[in-house]
C-alpha positions, 0 to 999 in steps of 0.5 A: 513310250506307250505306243512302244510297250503296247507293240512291243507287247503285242509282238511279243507275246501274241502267238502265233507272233505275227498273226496281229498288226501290231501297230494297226492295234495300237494306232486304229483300235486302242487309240480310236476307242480310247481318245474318240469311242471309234476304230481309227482309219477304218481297218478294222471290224469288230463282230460277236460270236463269230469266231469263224471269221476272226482275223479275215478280211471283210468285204469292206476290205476291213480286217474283222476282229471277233470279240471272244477270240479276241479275248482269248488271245490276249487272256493268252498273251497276258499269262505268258508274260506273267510267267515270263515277269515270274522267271525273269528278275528283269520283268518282275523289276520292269513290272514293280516300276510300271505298277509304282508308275501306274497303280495295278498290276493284275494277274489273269487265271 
């Protein structure tokens, strides 16, 4: 069910839609650095303060991730859901269930 919600997510609301892998995320990134403090499969590289190179490919043939644009766009993602959840009686339920389900829910400004 997690790995549906965060591609779901990702897909969702990550514009332009499409620009992330969405499963690659979740399986090679979130996973690799939740369960075992490393990118999963090699797919990914992680840089700072080079925005220039965010979402291209390196040389390695890895797709390079700037941290700072990185999270910008999730910064982005998570607001456009919040003012989805705040028009849409459906989310804000589906929101209440995951924050009785999970303890948080946090707002980003």
């Amino acid at each position: 069910m997690v790995r549906q919600a965060y591609v779901g997510f990702i897909n969702e609301y990550f514009w332009p839609r499409g620009i992330y892998n969405a499963k690659g995320i979740y399986d090679s990134l979130r996973n690799g650095l939740v369960h075992q403090f490393t990118i999963k499969n090699k797919m990914y590289e992680l840089t700072f303060d080079e925005p220039q190179r965010h979402l291209t490919i390196s040389h390695n043939d890895y797709i390079v991730l700037n941290a700072g644009s990185f999270r910008d766009d999730l910064i982005a993602a998570a607001n456009r859901y919040f003012d989805e959840v705040k028009k849409n009686p459906q989310l804000l339920d589906k929101a209440f269930q995951r924050y009785e389900r999970e303890g948080f829910v946090h707002w980003i400004d």
